[in-house]
PDB file of N, CA, C and O in Angstrom:
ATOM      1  N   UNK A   1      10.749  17.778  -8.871  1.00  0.00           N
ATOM      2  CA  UNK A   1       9.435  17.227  -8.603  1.00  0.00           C
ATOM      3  C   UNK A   1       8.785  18.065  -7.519  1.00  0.00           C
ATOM      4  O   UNK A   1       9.169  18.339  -6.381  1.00  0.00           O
ATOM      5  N   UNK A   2       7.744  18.379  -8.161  1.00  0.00           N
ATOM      6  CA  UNK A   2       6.691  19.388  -6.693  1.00  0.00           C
ATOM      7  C   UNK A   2       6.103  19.118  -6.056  1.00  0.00           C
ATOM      8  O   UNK A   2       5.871  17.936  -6.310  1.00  0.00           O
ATOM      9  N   UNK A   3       5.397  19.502  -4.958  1.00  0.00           N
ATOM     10  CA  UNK A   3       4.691  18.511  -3.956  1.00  0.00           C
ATOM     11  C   UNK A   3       2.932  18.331  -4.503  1.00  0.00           C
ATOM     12  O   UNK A   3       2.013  17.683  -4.004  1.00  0.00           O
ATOM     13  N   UNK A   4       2.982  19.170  -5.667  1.00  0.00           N
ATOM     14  CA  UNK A   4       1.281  18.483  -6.566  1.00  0.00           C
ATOM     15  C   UNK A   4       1.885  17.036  -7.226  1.00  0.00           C
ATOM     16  O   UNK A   4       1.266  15.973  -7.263  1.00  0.00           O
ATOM     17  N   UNK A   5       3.201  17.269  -7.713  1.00  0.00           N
ATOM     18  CA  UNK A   5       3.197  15.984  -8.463  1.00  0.00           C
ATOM     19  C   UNK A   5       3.709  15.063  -7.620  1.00  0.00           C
ATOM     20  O   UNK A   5       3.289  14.018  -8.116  1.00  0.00           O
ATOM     21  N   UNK A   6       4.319  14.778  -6.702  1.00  0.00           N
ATOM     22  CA  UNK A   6       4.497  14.129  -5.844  1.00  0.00           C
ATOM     23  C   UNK A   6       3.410  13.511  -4.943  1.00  0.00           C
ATOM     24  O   UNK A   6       3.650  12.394  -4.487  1.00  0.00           O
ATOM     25  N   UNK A   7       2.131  14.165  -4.603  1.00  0.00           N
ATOM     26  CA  UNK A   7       0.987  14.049  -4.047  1.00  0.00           C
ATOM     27  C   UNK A   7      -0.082  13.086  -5.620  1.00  0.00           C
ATOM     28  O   UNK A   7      -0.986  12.267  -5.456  1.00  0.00           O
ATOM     29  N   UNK A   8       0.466  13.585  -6.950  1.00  0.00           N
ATOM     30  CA  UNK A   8      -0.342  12.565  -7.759  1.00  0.00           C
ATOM     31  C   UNK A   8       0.144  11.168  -7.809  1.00  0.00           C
ATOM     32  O   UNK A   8      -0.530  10.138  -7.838  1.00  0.00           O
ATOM     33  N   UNK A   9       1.198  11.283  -7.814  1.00  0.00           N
ATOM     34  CA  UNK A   9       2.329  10.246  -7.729  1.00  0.00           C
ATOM     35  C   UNK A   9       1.970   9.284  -6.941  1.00  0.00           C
ATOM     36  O   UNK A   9       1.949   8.113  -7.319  1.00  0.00           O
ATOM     37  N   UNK A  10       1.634   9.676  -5.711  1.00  0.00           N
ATOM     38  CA  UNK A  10       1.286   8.757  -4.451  1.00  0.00           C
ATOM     39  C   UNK A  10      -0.183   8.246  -4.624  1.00  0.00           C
ATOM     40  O   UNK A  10      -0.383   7.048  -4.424  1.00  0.00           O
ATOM     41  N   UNK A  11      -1.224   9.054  -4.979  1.00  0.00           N
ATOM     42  CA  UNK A  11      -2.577   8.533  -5.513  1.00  0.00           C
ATOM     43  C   UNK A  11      -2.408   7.118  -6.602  1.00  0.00           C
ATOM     44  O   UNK A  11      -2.948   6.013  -6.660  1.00  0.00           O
ATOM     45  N   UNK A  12      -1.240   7.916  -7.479  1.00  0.00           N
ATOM     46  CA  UNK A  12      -1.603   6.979  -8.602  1.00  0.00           C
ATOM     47  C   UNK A  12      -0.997   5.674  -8.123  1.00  0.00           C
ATOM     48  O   UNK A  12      -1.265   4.649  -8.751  1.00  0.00           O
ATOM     49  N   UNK A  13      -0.254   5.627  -7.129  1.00  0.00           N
ATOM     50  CA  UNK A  13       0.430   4.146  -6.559  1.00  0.00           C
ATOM     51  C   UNK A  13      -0.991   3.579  -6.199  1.00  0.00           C
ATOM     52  O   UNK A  13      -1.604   2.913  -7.034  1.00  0.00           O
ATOM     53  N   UNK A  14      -1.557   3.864  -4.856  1.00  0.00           N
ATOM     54  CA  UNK A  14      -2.512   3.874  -4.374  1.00  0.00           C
ATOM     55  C   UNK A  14      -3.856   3.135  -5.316  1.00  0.00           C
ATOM     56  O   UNK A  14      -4.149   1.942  -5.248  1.00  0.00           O
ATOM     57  N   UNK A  15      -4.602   4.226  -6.238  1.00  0.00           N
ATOM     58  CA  UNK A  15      -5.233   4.022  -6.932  1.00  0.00           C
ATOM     59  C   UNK A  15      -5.085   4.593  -8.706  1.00  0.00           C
ATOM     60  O   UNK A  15      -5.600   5.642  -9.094  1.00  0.00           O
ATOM     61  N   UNK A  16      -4.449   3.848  -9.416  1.00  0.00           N
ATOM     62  CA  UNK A  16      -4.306   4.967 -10.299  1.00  0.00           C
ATOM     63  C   UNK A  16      -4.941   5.914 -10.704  1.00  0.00           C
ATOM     64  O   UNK A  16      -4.399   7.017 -10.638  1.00  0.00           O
ATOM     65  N   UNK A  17      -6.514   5.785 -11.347  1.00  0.00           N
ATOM     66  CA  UNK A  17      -7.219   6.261 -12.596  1.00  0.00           C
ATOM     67  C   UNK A  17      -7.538   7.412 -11.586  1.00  0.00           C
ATOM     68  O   UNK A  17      -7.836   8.503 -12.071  1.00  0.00           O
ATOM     69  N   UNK A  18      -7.501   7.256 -10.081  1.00  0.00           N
ATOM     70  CA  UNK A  18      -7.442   9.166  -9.630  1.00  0.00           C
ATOM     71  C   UNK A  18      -6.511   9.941  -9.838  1.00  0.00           C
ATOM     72  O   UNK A  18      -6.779  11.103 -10.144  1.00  0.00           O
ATOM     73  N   UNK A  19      -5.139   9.505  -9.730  1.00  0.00           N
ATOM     74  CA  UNK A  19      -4.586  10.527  -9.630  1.00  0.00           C
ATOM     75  C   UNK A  19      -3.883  11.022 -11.513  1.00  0.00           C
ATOM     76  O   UNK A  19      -3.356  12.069 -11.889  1.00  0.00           O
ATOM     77  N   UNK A  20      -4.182   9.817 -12.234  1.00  0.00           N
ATOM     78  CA  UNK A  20      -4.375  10.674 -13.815  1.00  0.00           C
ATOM     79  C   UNK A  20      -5.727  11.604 -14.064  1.00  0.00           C
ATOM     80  O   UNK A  20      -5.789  12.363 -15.032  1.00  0.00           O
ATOM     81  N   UNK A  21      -6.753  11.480 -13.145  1.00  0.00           N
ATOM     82  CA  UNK A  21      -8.141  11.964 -13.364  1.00  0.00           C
ATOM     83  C   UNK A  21      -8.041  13.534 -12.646  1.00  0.00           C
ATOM     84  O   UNK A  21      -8.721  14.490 -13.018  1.00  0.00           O
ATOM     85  N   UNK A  22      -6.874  13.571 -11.357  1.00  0.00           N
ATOM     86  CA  UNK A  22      -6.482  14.701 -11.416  1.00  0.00           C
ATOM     87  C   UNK A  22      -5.346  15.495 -12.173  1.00  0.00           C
ATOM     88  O   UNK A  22      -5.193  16.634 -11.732  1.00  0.00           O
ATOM     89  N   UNK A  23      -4.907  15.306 -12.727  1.00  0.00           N
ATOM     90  CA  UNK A  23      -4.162  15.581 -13.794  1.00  0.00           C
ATOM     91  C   UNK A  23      -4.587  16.084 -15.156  1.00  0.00           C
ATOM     92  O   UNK A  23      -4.079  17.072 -15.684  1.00  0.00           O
ATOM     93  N   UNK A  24      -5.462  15.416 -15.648  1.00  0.00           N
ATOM     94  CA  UNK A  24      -5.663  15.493 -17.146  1.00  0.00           C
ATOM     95  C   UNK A  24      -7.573  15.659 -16.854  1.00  0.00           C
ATOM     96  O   UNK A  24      -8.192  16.497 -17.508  1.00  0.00           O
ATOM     97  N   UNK A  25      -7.961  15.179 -16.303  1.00  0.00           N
ATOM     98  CA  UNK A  25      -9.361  15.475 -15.896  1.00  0.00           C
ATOM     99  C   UNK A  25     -10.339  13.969 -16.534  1.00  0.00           C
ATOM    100  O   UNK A  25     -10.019  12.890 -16.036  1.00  0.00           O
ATOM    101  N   UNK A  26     -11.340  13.973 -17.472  1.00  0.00           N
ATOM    102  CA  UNK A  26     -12.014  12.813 -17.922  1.00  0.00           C
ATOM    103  C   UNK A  26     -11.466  12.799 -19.455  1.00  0.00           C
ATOM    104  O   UNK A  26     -12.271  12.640 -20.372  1.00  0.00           O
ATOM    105  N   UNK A  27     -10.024  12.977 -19.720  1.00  0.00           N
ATOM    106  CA  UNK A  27      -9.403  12.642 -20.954  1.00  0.00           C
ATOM    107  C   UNK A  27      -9.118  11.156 -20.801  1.00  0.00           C
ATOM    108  O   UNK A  27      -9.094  10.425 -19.811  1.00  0.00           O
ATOM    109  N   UNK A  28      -8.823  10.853 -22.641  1.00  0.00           N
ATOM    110  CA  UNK A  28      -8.321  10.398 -22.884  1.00  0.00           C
ATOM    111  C   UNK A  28      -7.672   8.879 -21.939  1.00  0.00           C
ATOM    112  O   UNK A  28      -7.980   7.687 -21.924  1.00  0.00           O
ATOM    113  N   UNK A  29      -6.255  10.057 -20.964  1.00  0.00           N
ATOM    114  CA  UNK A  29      -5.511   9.289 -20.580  1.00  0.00           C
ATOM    115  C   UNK A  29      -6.453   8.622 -19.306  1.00  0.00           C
ATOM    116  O   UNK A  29      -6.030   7.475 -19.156  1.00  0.00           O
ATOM    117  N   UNK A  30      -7.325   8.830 -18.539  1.00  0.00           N
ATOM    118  CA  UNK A  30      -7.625   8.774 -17.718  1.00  0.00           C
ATOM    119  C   UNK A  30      -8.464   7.206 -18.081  1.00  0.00           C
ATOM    120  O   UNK A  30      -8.299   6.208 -17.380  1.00  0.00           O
ATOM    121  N   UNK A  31      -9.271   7.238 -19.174  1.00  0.00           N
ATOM    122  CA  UNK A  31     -10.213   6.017 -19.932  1.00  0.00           C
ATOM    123  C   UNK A  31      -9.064   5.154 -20.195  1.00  0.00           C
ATOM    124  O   UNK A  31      -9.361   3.959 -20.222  1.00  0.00           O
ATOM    125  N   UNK A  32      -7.973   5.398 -20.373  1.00  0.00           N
ATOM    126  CA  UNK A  32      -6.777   4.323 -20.916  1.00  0.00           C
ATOM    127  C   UNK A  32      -6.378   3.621 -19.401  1.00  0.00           C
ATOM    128  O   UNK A  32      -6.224   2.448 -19.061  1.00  0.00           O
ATOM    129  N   UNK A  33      -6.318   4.491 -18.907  1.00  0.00           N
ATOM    130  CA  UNK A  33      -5.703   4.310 -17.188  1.00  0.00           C
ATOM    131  C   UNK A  33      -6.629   3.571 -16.358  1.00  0.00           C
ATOM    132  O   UNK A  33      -6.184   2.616 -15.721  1.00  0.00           O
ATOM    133  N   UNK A  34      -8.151   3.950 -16.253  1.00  0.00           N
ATOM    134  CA  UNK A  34      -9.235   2.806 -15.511  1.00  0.00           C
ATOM    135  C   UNK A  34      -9.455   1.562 -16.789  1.00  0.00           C
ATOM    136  O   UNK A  34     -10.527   0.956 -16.792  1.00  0.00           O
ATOM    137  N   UNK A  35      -8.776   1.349 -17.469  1.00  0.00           N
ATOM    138  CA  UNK A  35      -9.246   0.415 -18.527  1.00  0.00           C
ATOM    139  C   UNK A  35      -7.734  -0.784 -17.866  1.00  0.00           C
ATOM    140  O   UNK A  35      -7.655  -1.942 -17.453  1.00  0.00           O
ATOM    141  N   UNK A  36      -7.174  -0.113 -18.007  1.00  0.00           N
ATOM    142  CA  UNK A  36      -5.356  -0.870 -17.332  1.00  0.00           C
ATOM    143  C   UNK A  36      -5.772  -1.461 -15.858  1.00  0.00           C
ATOM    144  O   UNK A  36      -5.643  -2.623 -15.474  1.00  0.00           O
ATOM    145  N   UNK A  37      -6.286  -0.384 -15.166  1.00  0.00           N
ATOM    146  CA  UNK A  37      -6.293  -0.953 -13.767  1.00  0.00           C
ATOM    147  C   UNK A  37      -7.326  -1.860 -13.304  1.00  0.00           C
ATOM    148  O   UNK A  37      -7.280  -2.430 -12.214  1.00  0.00           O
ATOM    149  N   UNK A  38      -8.472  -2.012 -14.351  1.00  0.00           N
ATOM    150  CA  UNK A  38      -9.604  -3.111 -14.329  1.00  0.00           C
ATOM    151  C   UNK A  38      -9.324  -3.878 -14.983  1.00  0.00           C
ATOM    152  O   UNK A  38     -10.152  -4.785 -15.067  1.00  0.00           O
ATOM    153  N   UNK A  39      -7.857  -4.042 -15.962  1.00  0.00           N
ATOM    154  CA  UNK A  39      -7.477  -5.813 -16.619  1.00  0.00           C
ATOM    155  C   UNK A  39      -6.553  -6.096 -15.421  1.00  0.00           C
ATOM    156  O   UNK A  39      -6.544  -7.257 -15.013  1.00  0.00           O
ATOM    157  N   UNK A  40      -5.748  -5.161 -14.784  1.00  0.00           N
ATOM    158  CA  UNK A  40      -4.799  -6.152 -13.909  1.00  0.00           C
ATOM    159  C   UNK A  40      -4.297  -4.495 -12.848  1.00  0.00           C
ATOM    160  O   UNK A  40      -3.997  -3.426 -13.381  1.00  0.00           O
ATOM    161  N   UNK A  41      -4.314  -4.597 -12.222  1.00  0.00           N
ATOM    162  CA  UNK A  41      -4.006  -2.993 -10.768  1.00  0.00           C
ATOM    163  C   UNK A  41      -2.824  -3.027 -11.320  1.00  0.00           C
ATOM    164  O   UNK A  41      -2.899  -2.047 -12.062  1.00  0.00           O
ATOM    165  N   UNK A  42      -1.216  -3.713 -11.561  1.00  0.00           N
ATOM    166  CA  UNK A  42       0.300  -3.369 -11.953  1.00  0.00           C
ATOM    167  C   UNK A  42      -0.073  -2.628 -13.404  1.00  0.00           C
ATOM    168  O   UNK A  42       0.367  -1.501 -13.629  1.00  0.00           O
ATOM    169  N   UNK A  43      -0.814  -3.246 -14.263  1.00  0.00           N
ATOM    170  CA  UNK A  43      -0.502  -2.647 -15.477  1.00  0.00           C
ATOM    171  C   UNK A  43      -1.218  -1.088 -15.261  1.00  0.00           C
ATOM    172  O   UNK A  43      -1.266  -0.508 -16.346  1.00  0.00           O
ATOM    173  N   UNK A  44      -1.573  -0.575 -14.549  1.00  0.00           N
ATOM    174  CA  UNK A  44      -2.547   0.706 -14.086  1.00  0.00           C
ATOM    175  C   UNK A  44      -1.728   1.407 -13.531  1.00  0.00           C
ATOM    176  O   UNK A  44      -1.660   2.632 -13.631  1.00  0.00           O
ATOM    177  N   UNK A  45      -1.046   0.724 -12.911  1.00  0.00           N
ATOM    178  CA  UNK A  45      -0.199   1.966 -11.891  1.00  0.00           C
ATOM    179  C   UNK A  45       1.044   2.044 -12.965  1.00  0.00           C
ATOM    180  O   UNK A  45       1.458   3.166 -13.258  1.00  0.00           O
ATOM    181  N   UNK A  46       1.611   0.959 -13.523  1.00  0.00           N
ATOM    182  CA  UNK A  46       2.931   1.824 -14.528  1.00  0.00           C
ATOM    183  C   UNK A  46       2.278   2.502 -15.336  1.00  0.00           C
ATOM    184  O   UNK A  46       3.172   3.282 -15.663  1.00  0.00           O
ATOM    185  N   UNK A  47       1.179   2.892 -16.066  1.00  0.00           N
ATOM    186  CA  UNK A  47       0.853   3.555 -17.064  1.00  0.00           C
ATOM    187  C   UNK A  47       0.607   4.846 -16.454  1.00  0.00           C
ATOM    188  O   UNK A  47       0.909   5.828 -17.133  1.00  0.00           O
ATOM    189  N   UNK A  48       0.133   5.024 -15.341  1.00  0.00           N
ATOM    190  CA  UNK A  48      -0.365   6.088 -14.787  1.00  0.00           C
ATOM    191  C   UNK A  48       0.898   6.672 -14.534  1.00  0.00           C
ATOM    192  O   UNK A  48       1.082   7.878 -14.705  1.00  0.00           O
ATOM    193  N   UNK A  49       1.840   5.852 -14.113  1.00  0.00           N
ATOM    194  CA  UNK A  49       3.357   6.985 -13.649  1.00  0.00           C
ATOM    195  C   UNK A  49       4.060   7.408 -14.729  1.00  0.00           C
ATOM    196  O   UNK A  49       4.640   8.493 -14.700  1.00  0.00           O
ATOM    197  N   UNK A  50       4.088   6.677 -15.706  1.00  0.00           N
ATOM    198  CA  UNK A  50       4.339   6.815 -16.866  1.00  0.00           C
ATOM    199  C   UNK A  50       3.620   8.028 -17.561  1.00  0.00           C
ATOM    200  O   UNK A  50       4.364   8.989 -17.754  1.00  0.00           O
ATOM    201  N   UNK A  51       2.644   8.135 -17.872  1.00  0.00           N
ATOM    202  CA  UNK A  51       1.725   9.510 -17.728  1.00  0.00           C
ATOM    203  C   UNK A  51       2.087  10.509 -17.151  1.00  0.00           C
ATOM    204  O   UNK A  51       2.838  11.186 -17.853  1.00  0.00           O
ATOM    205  N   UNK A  52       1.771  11.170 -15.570  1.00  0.00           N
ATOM    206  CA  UNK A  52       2.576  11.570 -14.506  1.00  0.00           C
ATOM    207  C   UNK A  52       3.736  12.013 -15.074  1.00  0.00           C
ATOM    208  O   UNK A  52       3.724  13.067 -15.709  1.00  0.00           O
ATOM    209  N   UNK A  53       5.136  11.118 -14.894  1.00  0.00           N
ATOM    210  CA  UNK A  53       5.608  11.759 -14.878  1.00  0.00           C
ATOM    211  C   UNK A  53       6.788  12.119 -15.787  1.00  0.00           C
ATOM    212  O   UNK A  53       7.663  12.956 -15.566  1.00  0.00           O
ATOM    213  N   UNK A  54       6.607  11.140 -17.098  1.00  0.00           N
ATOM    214  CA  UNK A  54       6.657  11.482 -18.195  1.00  0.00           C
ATOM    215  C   UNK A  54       6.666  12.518 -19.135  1.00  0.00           C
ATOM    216  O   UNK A  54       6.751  12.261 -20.336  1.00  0.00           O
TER     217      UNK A  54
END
């Protein structure tokens, strides 16, 4: 693990849909990821790490 992904890692705890938005940019995963974290913040952050670091 590197210290970029380790540094997304910690965003995406934080807030997810940034630190998939740095990652992948305004894909896809990123619309799946602020869609998770505006029904419930837990279901946002496992998807996002899951993403990450998957």
């Amino acid at each position: 693990m590197g210290s970029a992904t380790f540094i997304d890692v910690l965003l995406s705890i934080i807030l997810p849909p940034l630190g998939v938005f740095l990652r992948f940019g305004c894909g896809v995963e990123f619309w799946i990821c602020l869609l998770l974290t505006i029904l419930g913040y837990i279901p946002g952050i496992i998807y996002a790490l899951y993403v990450l670091v998957g």
